[in-house]
mmCIF file as Biopython writes it, N, C-alpha, C and O atoms, coordinates in Angstrom:
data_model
#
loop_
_atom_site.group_PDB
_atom_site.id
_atom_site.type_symbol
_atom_site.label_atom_id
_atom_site.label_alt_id
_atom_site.label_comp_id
_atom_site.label_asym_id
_atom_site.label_entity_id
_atom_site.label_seq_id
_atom_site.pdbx_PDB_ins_code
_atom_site.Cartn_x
_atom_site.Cartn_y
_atom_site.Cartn_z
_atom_site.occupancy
_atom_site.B_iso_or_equiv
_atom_site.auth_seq_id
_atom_site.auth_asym_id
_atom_site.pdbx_PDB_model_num
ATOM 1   N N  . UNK A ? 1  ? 0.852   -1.180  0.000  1.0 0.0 1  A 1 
ATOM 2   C CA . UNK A ? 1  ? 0.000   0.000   0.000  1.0 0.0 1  A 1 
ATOM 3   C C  . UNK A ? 1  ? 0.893   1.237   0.000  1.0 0.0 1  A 1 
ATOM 4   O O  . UNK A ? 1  ? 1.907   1.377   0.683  1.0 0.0 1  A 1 
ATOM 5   N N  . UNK A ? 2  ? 0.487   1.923   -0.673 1.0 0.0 2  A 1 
ATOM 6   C CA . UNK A ? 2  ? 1.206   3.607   -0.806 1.0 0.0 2  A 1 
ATOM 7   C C  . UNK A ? 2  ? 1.024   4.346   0.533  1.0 0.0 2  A 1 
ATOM 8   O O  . UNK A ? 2  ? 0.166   4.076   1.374  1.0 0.0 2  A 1 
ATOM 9   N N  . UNK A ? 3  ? 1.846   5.206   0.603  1.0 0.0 3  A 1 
ATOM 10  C CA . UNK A ? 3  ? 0.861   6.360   1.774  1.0 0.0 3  A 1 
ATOM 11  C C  . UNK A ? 3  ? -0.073  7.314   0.904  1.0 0.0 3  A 1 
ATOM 12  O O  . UNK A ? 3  ? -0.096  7.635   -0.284 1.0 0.0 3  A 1 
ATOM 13  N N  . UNK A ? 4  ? -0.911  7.654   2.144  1.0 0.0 4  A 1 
ATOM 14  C CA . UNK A ? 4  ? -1.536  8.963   1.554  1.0 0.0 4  A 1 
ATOM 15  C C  . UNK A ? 4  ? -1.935  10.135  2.448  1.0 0.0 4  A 1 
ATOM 16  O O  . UNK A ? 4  ? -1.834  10.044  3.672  1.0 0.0 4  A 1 
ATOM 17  N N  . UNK A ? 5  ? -2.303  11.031  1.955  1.0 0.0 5  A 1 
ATOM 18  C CA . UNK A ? 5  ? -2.289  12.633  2.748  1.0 0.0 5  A 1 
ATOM 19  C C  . UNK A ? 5  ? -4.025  12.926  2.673  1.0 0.0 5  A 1 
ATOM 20  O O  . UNK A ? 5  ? -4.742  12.887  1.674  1.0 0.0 5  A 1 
ATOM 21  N N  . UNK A ? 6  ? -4.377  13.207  4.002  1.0 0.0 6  A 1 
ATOM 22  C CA . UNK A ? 6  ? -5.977  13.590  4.088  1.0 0.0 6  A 1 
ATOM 23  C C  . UNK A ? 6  ? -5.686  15.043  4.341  1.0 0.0 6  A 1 
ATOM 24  O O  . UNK A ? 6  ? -4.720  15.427  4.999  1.0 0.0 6  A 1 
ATOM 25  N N  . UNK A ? 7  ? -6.538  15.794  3.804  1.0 0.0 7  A 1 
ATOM 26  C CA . UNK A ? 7  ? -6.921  17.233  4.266  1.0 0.0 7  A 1 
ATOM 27  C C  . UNK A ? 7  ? -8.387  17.500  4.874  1.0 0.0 7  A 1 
ATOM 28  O O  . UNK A ? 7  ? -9.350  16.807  4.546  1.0 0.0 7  A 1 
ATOM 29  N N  . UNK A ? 8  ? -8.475  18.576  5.798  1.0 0.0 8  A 1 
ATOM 30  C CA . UNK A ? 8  ? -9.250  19.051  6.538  1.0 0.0 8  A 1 
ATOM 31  C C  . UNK A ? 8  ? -9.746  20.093  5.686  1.0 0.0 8  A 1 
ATOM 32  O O  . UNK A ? 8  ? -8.794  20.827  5.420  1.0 0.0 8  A 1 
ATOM 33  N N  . UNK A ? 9  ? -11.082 20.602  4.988  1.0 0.0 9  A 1 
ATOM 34  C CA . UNK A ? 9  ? -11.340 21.739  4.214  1.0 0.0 9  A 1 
ATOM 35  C C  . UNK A ? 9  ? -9.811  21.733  3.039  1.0 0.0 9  A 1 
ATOM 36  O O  . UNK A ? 9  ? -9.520  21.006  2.090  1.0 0.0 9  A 1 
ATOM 37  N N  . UNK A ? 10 ? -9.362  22.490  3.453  1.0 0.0 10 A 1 
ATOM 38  C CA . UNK A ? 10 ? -8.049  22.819  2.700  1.0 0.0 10 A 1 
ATOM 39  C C  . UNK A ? 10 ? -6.355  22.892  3.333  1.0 0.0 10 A 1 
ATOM 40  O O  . UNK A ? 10 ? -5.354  23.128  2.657  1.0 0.0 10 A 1 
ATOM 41  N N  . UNK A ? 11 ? -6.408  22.621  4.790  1.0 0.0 11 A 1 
ATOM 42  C CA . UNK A ? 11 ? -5.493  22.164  5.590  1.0 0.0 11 A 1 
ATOM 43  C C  . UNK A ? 11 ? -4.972  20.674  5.685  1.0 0.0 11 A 1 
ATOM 44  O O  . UNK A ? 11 ? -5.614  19.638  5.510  1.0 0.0 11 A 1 
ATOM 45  N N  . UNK A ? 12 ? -3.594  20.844  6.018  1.0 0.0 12 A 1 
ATOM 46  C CA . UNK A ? 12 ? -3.329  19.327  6.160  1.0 0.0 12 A 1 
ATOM 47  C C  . UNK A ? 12 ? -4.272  18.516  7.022  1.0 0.0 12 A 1 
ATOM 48  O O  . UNK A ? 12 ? -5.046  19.132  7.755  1.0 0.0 12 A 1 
ATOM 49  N N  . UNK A ? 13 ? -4.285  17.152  7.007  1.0 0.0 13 A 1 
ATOM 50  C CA . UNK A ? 13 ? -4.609  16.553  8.292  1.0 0.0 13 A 1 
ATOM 51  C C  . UNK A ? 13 ? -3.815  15.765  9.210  1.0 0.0 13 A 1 
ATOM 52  O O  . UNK A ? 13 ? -3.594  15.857  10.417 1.0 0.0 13 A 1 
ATOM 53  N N  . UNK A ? 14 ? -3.349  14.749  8.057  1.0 0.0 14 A 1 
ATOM 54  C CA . UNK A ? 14 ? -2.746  13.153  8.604  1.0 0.0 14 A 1 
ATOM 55  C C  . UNK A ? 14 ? -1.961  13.299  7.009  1.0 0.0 14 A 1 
ATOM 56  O O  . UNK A ? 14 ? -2.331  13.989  6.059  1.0 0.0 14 A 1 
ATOM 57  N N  . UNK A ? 15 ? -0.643  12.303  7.120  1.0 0.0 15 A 1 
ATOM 58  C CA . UNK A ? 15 ? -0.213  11.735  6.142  1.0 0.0 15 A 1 
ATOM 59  C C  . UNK A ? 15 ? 0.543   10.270  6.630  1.0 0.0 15 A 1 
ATOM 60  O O  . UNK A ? 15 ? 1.113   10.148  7.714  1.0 0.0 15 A 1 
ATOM 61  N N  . UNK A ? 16 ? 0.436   9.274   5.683  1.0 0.0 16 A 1 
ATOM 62  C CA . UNK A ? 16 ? 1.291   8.047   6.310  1.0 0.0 16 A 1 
ATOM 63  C C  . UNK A ? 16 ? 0.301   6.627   4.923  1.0 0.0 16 A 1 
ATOM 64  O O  . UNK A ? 16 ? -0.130  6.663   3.770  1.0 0.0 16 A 1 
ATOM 65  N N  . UNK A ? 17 ? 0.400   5.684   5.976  1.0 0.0 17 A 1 
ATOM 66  C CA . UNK A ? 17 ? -0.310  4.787   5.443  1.0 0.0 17 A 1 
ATOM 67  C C  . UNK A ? 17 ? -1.453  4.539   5.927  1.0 0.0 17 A 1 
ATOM 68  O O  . UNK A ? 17 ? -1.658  4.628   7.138  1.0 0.0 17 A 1 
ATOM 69  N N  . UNK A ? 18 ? -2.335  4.205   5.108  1.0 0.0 18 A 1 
ATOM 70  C CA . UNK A ? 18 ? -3.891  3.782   5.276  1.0 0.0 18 A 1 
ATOM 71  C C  . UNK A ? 18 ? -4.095  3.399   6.534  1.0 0.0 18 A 1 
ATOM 72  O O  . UNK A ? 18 ? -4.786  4.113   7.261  1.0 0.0 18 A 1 
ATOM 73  N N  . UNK A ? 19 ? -3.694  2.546   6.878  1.0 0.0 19 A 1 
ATOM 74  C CA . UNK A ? 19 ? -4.020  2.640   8.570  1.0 0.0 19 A 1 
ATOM 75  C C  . UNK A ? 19 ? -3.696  3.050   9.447  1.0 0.0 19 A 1 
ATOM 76  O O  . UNK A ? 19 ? -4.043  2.846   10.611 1.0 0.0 19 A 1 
ATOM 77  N N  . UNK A ? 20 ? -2.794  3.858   8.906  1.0 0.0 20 A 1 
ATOM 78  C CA . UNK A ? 20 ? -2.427  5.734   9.876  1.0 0.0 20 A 1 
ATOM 79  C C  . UNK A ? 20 ? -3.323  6.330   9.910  1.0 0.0 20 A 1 
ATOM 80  O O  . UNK A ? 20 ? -3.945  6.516   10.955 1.0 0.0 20 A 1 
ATOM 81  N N  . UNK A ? 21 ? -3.709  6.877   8.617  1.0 0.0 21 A 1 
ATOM 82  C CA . UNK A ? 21 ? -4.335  7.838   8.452  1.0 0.0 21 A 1 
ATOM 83  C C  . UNK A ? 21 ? -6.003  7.673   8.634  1.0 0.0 21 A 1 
ATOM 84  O O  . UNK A ? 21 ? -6.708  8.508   9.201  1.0 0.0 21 A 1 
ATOM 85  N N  . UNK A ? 22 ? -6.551  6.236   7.944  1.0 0.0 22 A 1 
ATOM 86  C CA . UNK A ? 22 ? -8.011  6.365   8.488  1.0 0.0 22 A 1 
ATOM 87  C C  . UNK A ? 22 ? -8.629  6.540   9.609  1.0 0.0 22 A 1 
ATOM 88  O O  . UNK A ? 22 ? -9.759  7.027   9.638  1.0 0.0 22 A 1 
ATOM 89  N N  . UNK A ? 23 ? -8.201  6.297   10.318 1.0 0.0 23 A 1 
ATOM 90  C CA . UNK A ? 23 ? -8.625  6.485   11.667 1.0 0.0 23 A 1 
ATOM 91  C C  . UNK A ? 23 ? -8.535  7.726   12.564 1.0 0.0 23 A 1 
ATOM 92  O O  . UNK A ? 23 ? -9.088  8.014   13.626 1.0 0.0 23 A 1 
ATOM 93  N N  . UNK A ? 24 ? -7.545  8.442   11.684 1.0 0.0 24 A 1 
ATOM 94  C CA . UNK A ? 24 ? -7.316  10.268  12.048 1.0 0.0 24 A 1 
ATOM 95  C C  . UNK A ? 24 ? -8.680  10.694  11.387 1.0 0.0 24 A 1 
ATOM 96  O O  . UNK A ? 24 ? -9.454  11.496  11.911 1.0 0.0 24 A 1 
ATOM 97  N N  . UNK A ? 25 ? -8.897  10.050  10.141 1.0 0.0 25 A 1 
ATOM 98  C CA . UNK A ? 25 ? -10.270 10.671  9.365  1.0 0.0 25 A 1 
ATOM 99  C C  . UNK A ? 25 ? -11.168 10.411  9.532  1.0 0.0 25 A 1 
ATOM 100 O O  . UNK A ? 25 ? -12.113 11.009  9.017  1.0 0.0 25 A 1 
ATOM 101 N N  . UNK A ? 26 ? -11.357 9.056   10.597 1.0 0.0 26 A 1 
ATOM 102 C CA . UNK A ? 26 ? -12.734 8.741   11.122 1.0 0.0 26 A 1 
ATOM 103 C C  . UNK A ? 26 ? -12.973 9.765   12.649 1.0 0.0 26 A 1 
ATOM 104 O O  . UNK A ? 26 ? -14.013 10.411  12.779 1.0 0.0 26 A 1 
ATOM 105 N N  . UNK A ? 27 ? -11.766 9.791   13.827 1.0 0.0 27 A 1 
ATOM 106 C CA . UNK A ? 27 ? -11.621 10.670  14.071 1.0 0.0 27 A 1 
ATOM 107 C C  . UNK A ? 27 ? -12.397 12.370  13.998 1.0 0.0 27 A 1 
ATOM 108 O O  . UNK A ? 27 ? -13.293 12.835  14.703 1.0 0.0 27 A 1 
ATOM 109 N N  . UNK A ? 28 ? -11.859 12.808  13.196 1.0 0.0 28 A 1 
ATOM 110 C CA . UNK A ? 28 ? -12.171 14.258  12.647 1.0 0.0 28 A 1 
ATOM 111 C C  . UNK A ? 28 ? -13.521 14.248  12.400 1.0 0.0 28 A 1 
ATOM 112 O O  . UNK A ? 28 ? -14.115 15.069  13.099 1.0 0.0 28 A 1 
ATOM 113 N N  . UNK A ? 29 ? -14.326 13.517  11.543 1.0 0.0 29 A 1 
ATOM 114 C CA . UNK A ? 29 ? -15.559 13.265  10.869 1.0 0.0 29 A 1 
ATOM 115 C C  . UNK A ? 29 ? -16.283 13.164  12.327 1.0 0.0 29 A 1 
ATOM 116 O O  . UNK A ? 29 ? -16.834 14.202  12.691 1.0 0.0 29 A 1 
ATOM 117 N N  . UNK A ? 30 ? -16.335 12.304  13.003 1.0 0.0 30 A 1 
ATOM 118 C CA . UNK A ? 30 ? -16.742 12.092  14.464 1.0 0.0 30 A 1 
ATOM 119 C C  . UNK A ? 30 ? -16.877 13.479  15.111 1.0 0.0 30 A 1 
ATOM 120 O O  . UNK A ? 30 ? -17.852 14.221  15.233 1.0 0.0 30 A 1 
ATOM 121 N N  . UNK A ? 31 ? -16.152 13.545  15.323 1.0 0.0 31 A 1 
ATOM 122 C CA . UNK A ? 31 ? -16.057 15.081  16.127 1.0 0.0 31 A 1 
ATOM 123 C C  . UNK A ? 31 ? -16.893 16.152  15.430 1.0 0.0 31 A 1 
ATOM 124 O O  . UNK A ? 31 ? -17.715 16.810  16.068 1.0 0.0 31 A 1 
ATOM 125 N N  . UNK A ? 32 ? -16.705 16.315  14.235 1.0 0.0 32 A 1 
ATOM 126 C CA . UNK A ? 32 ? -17.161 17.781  13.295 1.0 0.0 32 A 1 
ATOM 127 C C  . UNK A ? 32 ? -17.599 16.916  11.886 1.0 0.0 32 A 1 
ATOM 128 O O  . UNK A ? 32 ? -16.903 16.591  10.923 1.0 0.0 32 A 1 
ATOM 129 N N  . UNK A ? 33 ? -18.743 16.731  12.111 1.0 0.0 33 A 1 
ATOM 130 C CA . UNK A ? 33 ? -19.457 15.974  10.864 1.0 0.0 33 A 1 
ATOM 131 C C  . UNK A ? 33 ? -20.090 16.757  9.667  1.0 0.0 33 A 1 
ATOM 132 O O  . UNK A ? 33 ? -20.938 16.494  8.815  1.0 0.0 33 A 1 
ATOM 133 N N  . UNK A ? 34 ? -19.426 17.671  9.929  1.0 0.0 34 A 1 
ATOM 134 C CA . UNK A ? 34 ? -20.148 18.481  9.208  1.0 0.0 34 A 1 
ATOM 135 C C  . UNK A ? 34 ? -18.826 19.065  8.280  1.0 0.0 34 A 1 
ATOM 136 O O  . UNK A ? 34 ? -19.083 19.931  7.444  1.0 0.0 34 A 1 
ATOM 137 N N  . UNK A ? 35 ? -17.647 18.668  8.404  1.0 0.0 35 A 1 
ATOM 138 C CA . UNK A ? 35 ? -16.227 18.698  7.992  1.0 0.0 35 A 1 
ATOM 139 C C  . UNK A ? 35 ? -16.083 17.949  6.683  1.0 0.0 35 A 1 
ATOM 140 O O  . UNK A ? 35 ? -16.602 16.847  6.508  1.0 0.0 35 A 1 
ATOM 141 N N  . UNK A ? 36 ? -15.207 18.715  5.575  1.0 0.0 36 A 1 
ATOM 142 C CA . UNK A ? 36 ? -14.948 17.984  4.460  1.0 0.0 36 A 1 
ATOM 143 C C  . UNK A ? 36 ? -13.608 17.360  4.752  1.0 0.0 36 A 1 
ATOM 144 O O  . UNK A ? 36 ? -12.689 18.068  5.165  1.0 0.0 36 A 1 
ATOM 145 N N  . UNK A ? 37 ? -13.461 16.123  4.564  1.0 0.0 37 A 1 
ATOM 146 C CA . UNK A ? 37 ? -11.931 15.436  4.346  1.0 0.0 37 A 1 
ATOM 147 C C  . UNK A ? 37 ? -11.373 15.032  3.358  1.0 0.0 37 A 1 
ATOM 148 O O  . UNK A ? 37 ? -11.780 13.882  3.196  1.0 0.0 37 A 1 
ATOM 149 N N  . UNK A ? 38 ? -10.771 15.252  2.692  1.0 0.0 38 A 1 
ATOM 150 C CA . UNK A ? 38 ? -10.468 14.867  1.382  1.0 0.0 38 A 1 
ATOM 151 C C  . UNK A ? 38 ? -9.035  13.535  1.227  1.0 0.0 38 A 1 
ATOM 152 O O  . UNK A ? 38 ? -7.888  13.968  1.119  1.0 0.0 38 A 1 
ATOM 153 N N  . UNK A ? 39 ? -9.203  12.443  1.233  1.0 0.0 39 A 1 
ATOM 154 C CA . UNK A ? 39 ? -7.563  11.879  1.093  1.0 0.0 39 A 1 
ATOM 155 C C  . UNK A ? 39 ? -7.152  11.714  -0.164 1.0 0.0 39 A 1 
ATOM 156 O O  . UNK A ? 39 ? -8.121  11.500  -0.892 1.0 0.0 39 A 1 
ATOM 157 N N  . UNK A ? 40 ? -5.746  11.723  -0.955 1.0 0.0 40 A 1 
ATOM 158 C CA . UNK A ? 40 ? -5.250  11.197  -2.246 1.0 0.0 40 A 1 
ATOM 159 C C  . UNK A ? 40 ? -4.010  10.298  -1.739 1.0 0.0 40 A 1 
ATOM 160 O O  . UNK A ? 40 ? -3.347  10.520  -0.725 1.0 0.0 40 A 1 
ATOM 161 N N  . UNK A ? 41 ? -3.887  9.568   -2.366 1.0 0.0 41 A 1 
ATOM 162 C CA . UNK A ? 41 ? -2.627  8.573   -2.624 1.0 0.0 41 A 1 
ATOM 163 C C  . UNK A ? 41 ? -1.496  9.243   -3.130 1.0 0.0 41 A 1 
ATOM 164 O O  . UNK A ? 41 ? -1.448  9.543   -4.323 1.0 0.0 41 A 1 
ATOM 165 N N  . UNK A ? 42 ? -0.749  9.462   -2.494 1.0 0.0 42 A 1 
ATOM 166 C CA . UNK A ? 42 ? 0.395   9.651   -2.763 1.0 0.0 42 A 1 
ATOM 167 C C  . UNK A ? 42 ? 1.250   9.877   -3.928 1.0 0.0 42 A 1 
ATOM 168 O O  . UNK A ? 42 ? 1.761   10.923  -4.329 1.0 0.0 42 A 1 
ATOM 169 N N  . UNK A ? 43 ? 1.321   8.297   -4.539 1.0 0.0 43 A 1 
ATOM 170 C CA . UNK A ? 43 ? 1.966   7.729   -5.334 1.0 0.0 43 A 1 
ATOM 171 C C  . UNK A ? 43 ? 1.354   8.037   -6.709 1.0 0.0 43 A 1 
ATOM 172 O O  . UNK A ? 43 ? 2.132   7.979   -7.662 1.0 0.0 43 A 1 
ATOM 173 N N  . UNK A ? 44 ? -0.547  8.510   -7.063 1.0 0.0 44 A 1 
ATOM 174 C CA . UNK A ? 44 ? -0.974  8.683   -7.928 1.0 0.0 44 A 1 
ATOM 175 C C  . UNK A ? 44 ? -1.928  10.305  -7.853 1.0 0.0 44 A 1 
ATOM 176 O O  . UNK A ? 44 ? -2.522  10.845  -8.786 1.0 0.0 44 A 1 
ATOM 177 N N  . UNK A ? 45 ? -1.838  10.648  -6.825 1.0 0.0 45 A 1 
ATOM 178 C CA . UNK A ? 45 ? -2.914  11.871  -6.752 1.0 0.0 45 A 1 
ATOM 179 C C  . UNK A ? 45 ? -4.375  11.680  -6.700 1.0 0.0 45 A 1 
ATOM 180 O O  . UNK A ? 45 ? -5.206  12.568  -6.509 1.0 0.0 45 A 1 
ATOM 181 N N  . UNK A ? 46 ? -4.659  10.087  -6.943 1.0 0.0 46 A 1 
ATOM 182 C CA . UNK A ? 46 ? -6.103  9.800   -6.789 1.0 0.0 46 A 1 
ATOM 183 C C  . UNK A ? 46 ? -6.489  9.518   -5.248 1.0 0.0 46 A 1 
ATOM 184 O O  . UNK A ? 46 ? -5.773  9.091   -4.342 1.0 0.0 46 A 1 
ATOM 185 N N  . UNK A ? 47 ? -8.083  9.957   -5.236 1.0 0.0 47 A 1 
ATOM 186 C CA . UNK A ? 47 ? -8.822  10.133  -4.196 1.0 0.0 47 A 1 
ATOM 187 C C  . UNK A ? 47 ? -9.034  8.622   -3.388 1.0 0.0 47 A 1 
ATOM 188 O O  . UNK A ? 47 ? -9.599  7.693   -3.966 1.0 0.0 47 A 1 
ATOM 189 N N  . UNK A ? 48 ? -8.588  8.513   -2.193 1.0 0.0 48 A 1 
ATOM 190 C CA . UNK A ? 48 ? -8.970  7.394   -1.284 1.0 0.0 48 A 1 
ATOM 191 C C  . UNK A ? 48 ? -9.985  7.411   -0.784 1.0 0.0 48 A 1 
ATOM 192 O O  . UNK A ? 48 ? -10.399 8.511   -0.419 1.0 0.0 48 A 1 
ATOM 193 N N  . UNK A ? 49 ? -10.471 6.714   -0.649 1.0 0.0 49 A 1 
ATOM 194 C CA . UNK A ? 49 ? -11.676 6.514   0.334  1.0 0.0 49 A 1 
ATOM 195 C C  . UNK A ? 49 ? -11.754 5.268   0.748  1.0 0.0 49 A 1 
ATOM 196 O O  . UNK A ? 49 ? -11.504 4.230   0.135  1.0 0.0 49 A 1 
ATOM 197 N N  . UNK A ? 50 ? -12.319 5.529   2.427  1.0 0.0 50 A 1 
ATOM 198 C CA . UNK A ? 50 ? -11.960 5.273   3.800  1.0 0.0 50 A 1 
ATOM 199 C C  . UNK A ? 50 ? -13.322 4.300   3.796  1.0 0.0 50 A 1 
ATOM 200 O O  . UNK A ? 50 ? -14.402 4.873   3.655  1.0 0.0 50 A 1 
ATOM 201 N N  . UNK A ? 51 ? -13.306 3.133   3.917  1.0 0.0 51 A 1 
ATOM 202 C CA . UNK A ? 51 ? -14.427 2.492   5.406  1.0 0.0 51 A 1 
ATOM 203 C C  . UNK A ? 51 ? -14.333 2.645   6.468  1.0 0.0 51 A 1 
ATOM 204 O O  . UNK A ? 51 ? -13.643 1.772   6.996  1.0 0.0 51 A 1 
ATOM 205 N N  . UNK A ? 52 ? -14.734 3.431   7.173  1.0 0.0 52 A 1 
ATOM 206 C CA . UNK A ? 52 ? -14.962 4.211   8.207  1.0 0.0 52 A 1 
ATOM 207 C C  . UNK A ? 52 ? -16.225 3.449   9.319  1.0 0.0 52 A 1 
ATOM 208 O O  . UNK A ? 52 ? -16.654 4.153   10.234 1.0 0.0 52 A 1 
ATOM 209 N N  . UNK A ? 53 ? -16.530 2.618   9.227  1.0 0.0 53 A 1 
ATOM 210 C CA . UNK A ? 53 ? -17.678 1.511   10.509 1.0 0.0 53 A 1 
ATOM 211 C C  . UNK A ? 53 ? -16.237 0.927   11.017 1.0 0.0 53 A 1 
ATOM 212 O O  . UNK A ? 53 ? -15.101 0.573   10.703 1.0 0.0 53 A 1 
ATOM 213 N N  . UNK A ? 54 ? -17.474 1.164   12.349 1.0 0.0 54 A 1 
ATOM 214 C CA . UNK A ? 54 ? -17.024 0.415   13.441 1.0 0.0 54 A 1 
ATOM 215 C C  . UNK A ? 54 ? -15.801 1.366   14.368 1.0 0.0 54 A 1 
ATOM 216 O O  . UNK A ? 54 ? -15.547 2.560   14.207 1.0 0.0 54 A 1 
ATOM 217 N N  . UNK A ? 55 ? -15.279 0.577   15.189 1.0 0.0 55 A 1 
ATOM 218 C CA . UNK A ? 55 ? -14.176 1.607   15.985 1.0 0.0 55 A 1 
ATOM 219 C C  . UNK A ? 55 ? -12.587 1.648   15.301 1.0 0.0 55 A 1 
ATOM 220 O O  . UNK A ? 55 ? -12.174 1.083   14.289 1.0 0.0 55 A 1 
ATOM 221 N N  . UNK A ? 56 ? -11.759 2.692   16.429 1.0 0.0 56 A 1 
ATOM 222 C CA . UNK A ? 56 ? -11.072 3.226   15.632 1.0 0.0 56 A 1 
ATOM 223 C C  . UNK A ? 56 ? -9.716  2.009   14.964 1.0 0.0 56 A 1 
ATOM 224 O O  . UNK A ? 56 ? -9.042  1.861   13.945 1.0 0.0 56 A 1 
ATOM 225 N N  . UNK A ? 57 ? -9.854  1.549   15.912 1.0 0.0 57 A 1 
ATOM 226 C CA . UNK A ? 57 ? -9.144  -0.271  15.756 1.0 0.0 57 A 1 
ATOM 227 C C  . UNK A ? 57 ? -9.454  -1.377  14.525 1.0 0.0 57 A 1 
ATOM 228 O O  . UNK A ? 57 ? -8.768  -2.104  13.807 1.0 0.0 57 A 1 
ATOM 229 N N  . UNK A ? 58 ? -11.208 -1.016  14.736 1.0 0.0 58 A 1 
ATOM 230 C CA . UNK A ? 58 ? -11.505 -1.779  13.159 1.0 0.0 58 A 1 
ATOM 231 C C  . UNK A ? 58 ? -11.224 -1.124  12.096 1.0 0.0 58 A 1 
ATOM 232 O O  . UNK A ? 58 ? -11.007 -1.577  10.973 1.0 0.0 58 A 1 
ATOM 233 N N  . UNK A ? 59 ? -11.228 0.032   12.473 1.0 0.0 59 A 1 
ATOM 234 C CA . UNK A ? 59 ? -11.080 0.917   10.717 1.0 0.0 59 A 1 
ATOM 235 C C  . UNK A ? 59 ? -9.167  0.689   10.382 1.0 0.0 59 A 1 
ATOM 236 O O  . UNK A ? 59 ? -8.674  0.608   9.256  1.0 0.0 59 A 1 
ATOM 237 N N  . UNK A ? 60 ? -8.642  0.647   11.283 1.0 0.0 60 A 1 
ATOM 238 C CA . UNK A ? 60 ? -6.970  0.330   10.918 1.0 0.0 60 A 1 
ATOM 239 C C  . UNK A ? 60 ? -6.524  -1.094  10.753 1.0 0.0 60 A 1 
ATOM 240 O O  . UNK A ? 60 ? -5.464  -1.316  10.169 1.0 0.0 60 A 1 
ATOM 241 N N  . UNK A ? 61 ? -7.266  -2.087  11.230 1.0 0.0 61 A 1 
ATOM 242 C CA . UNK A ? 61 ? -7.085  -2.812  10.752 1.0 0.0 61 A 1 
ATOM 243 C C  . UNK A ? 61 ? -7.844  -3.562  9.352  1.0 0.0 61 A 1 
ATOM 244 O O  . UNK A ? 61 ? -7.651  -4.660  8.831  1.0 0.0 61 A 1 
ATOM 245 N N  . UNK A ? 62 ? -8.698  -2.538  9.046  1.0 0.0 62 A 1 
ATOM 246 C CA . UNK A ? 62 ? -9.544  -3.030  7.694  1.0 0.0 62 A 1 
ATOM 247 C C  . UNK A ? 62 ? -8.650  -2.405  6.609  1.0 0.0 62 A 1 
ATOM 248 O O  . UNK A ? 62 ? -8.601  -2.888  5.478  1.0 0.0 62 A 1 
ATOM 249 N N  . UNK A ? 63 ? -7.831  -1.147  7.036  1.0 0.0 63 A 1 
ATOM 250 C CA . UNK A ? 63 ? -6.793  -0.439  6.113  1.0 0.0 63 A 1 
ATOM 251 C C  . UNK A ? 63 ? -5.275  -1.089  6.068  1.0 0.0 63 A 1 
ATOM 252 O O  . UNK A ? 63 ? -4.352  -0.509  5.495  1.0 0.0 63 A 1 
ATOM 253 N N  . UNK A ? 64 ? -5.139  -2.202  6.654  1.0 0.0 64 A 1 
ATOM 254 C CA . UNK A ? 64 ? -3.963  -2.541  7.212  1.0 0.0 64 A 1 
ATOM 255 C C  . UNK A ? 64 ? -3.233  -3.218  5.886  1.0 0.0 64 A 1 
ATOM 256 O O  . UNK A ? 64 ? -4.000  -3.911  5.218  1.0 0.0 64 A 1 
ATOM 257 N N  . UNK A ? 65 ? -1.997  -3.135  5.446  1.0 0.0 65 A 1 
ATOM 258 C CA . UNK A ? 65 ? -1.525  -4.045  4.441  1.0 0.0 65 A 1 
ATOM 259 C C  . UNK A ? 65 ? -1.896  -5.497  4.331  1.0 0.0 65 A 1 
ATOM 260 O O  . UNK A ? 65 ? -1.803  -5.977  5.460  1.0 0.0 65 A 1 
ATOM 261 N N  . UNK A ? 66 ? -2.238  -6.312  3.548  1.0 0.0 66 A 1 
ATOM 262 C CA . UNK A ? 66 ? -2.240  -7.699  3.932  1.0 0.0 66 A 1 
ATOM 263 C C  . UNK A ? 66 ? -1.031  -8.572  3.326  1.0 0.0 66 A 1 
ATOM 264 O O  . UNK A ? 66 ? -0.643  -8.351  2.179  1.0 0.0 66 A 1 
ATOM 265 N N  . UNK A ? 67 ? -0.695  -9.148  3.787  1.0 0.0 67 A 1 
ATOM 266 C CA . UNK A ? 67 ? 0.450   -9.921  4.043  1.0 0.0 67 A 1 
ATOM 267 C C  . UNK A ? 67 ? 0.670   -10.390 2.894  1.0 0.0 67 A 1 
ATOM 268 O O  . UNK A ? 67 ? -0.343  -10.665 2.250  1.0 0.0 67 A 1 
ATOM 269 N N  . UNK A ? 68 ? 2.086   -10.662 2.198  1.0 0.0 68 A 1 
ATOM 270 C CA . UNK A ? 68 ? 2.026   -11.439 0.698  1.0 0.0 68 A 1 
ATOM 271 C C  . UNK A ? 68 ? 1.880   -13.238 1.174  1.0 0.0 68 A 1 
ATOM 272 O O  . UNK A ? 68 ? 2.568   -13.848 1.993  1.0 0.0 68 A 1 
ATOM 273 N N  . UNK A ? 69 ? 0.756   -13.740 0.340  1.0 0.0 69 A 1 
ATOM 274 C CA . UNK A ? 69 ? 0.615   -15.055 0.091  1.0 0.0 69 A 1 
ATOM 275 C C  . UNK A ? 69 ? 2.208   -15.723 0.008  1.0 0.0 69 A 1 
ATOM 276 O O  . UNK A ? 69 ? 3.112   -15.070 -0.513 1.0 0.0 69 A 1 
ATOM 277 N N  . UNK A ? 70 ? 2.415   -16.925 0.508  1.0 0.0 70 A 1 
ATOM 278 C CA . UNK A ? 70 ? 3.337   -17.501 0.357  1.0 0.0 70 A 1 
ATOM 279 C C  . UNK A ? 70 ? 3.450   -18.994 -0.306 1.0 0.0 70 A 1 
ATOM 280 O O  . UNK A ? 70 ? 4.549   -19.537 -0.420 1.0 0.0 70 A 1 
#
């Protein structure tokens, strides 16, 4: 997985990897729902989007790398 960078309106938020960062953006959303977050990938400039259910533990580990098959 790439990292990627979420913004707040037009401020930084979080940057790292997916299960860094979702949970800063579930986070934020929680608090001020009424808040735009925007994330892109890094590596391409395209827009991420977050599964965001459940707590802040499930959402990082639903973003979490998965392991290469062996």
């Amino acid at each position: 997985m790439t990292p990627c960078t979420a913004f707040i309106h037009h401020r930084f938020l979080a940057s790292g990897l997916p299960a860094e960062v979702a949970p800063i953006v579930k986070r934020t959303i929680e608090a001020d729902p009424g808040s735009t977050v925007l994330a892109f990938d890094d590596a391409t400039g395209r827009m991420v989007e977050f599964d965001l259910r459940g707590t802040e533990a499930e959402v990082a580990a639903r973003h979490a790398p998965v392991p290469d098959a062996v």
